[in-house]
N, C-alpha and C positions, 0 to 999 in steps of 0.2 A: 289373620286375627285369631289364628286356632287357638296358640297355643295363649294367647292373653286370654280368652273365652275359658280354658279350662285353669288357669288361675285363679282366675276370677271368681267363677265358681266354689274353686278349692277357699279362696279367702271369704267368700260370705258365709261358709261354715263355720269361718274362725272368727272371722271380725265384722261387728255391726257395720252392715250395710256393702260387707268388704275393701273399704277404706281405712285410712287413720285419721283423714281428712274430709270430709261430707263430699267440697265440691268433685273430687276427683271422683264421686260415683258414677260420673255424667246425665244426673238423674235431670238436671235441665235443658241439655238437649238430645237425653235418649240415646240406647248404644250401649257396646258395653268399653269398657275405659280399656285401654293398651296400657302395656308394663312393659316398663323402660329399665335396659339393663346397661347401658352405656349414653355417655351424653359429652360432645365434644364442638367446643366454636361454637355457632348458629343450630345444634341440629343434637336431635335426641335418637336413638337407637335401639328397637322395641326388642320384645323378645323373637318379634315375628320376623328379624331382618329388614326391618322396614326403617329408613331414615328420614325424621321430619323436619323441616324447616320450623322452627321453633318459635313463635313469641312470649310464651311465658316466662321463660327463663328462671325457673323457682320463682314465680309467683313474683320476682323483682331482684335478689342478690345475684344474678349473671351478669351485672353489666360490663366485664370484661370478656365475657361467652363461657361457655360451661370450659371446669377443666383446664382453664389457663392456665399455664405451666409454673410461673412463680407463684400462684396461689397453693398446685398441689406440692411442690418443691417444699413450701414453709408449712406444709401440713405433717407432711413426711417427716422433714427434719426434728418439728414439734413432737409430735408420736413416738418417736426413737429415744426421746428422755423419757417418754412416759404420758398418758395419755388425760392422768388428773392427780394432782399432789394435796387438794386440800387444805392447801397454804398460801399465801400472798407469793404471786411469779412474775418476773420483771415483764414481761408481755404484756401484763394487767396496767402496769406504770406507763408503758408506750401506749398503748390504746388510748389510755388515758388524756394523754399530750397529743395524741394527732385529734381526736372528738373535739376537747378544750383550745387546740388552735384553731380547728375549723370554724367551728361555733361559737361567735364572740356571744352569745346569751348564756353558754354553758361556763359555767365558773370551775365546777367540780360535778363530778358524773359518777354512777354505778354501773357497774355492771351487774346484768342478770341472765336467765337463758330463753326468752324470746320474747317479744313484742307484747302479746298477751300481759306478761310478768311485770311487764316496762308502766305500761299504760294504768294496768293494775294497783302498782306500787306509787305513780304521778298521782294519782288522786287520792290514794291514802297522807302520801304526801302532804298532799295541797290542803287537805282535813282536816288536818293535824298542824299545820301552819297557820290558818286561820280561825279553826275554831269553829267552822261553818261546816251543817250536816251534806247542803246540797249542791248535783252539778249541773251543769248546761252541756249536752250534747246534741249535733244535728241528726237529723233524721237522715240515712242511709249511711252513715260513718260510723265504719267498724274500729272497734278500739281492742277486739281481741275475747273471749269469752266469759270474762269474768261476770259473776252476778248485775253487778251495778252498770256493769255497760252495756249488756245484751238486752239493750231495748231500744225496738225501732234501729235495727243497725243494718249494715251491709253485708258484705261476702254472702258467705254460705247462707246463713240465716236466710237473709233476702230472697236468695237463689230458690230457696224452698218455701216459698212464702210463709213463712213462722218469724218474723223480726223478734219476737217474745218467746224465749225460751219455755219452756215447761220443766220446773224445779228452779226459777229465778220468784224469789218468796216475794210477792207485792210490799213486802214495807219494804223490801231494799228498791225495788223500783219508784217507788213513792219519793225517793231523793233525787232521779235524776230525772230532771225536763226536757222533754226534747223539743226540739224546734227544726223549721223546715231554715236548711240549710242559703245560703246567700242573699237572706233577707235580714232588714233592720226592725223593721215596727214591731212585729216580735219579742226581738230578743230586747228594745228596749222599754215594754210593757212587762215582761219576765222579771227583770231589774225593780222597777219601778214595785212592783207588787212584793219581791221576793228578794230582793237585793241583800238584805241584811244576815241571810241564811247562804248565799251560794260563794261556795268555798272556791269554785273556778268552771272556765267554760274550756271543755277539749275541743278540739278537733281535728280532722286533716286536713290542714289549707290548701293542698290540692287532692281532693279525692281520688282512692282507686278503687274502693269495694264497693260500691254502686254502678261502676261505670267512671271516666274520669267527667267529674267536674272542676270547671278552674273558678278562683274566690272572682266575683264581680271586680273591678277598678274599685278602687278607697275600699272596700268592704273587710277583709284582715286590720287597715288599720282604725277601721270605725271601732273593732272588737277589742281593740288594743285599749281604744279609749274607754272606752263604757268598761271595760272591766278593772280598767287603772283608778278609773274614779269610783266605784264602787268597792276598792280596794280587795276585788275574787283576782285570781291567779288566771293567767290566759297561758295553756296547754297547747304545743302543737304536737302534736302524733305526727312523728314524721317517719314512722318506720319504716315507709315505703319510701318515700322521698326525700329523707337524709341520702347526701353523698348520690342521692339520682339529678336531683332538677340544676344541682350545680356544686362548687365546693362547700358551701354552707347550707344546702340543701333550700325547701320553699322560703324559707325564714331571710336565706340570704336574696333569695331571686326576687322576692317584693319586697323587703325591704320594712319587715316590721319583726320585734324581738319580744320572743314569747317569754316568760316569769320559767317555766320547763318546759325543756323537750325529751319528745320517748323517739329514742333509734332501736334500730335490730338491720336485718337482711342482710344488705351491702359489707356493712361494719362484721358478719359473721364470716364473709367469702364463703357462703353458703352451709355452713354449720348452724349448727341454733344458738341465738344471742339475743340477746335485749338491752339496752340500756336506757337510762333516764340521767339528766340535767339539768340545772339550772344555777341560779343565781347561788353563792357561798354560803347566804342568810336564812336559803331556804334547805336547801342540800342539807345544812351541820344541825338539821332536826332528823335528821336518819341517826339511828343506832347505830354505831354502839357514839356517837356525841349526843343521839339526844333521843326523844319520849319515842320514835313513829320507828316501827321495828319492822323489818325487812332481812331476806338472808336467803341463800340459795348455797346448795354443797357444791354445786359446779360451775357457780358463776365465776366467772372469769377463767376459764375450763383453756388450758393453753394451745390444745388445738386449736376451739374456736378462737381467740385471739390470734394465732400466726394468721392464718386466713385470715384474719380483717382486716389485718394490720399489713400484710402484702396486697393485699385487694385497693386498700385505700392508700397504702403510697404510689401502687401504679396510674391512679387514679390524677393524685398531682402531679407525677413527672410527663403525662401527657397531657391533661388538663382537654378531656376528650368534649367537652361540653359543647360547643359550637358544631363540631361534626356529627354527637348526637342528634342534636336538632336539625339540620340540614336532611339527615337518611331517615328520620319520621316527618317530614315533611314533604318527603319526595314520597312515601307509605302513606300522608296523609291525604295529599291532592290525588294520587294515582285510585285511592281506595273509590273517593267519592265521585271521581268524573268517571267511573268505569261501574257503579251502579247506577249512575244516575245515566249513561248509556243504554242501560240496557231496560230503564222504565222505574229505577226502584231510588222511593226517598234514602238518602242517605245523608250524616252529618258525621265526622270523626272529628270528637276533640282530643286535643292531644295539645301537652306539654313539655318541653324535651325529651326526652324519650321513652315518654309513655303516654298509650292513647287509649279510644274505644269506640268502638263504632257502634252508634243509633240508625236505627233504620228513622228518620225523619227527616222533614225538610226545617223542622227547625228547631232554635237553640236549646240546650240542655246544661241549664245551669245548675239544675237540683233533680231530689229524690223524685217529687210531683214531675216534671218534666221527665225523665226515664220512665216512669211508668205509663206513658201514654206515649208511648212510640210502638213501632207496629214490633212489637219483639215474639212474636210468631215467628217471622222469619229467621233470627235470627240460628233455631235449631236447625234449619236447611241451607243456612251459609255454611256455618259451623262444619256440618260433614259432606259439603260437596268441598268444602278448602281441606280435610282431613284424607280425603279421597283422591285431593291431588299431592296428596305428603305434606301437608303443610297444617301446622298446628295453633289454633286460637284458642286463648281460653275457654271452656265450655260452661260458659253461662253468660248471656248479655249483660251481666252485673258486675264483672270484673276488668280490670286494666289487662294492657297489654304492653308486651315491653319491647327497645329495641338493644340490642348491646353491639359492641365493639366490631364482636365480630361477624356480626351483618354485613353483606357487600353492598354494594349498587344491585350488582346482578341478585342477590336475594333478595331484594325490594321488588327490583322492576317480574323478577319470577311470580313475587307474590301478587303484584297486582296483575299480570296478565292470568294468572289461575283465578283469581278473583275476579275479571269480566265476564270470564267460564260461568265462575259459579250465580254469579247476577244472572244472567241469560239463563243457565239452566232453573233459576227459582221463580223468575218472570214467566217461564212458560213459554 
């Protein structure tokens, strides 16, 4: 780890905290973070010569493994025209058609340049569509940094117990309400009080920046109902989970249709992207058709399009979804009969190919639920599994992912390194 340690260094001279991204300080489980110069298949490649067994996968866009060859292939060929033109480019029109088929709720889509931007722009959106100042967000669901949703959120925030920004001005937080995530009584006393003022309820129907939690049975389509009869916009932030939990992403796997949805990750092949969706009626209030103004000088930026656009039709000609689930599942039973071996509560939820691990014996449907799990430990799994080459997210508040090019034998490696590391935390 020498020479990451004197990087490391070198960058906290240059850059707050020497990240560009909070979580990768490792300031949640202590250490100092490796710096990665190559990353190919399952496995990232440090400065140190050191090869990990990966689950992050960019935080979610690998799910065909880092590096796939037709993803870099249409990177390259993109790049050789030129790397941004600043003008409407047929890539932007294919994006367009593979999103709007995937997505029978998206009518017509934007593009933008990440998630953040996406999320940001869906509820100005949704604002400006209804006329209503306020939203509904859950408590631990990150929507990305902008003012109005860095409160009471997930990721990093959480990671460093600040959910509330410092320079997020109280009246802008005075519009958004938050509520504890997979409950009703709640959100329909919310309504009932405040109904006539909220413009829409986001969220992610299946969480990844707290930790993964999955929506209860009926509970997505309970929120479908209450906010169709209250006539507010129902948001799914599916940046993570467009094009992960299946071809229509959560919206398609349970089976309820959101008014917008916000993509990014998958849809970038790992460049920076974002987009937003919906219905025709709501869409043609964007500029330049209508009042609610939006614009980005590199959105729809034709590298990142070739990359999504080879990412996502590899995607349908395998149609890898059922073998996703099968090798996080074989990750998800190995994880927890192999702590609970060795003495230690454990629960992994997980949803096609993304999961997370609680140290508890039991269920974790919400924010409240994660924070009462023994998450001490989890800084001392974290680097006894880093120590065997094998890399988890570094913080108990974030998802973890599986991609393509995971084997059996990388599964079953990771869980016997992981009985290792049970026994060695047990004592």
């Amino acid at each position: 780890m020498e020479r990451s340690k004197n990087l490391f260094q070198r960058a906290k001279e240059l850059m707050p905290g020497g990240v560009n991204s909070p979580v990768r300080a490792f300031r949640a489980v202590g250490g100092t973070p490796f710096f990665t110069v190559r990353a190919e298949g399952a496995r990232l490649f440090t400065v140190d010569e050191e090869a990990l067994l990966d689950y992050v996968g960019t935080w979610g866009p690998a799910i065909l493994g880092h590096a796939h060859p037709k993803v870099i292939e249409a990177v390259q060929a993109a790049a050789a025209q030129g790397t941004s033109f600043g003008t409407p480019c047929p890539s932007e029109v294919r994006m367009a058609e593979l999103v709007v088929e995937a997505f029978p709720s998206i009518e017509k889509v934007r593009m933008c340049n990440s998630g953040t931007e996406a999320c940001m722009s869906a509820i100005r959106l949704a604002r400006g569509f209804t006329g209503r100042p306020k939203i509904v967000k859950f408590a631990g669901c990150y929507h990305g940094h902008a003012d109005h949703l860095l409160v009471k959120a997930g990721s990093g925030a959480l990671t460093f117990g600040h959910p509330d920004s410092a320079g997020v001005p109280e009246e802008f937080a005075r519009h958004t309400l938050v509520l504890p995530y997979n409950e009703t009584g709640p959100l329909e006393e919310v309504f009932a009080r405040e109904g006539e003022h909220i413009a829409a309820v986001i969220l992610e129907p299946v969480t990844g920046n707290a930790g993964v939690f999955l929506p209860r049975p009926g509970w997505l389509q309970f929120l479908r109902e209450i906010t169709r009869r209250h006539d507010a916009l129902l948001i799914f932030d599916e940046v993570m989970t467009g094009f992960r939990l299946g071809p229509a992403g959560a919206q398609g796997r349970f089976g309820v249709t959101p008014d917008l949805t916000c993509l990014g990750k998958i849809i970038g092949g790992g460049l920076p992207v974002g987009a937003f969706g919906g219905r025709a009626e709501i869409m043609d209030r964007l500029a330049p058709e209508g009042p609610v103004y939006q614009a980005g000088t590199l959105s729809g930026n034709p590298a990142a399009m070739a990359a999504g656009i080879a990412e996502i039709e590899e995607l349908q000609a395998r149609n890898p979804y059922a073998k996703l689930e099968k090798a996080t599942e074989r990750l998800r039973t190995g994880l927890e009969q192999a702590a609970r071996a060795a003495g230690l509560p454990a629960r992994v939820n997980a949803c096609c190919s993304m999961f997370s691990l609680f140290f508890t014996e039991e269920e974790v449907w919400n924010l409240d639920d994660a924070m009462r799990t023994r998450r001490e430990l989890f800084p001392k799994f974290f680097h006894a599994m880093l120590r065997r080459r094998i890399y988890f997210a570094p913080s108990p508040f974030e998802a973890g992912f599986i991609s393509l090019a995971h084997t059996e034998a990388d599964i079953d490696r990771t869980v016997e390194a992981a009985a290792e590391a049970f026994k060695e935390i047990a004592g």
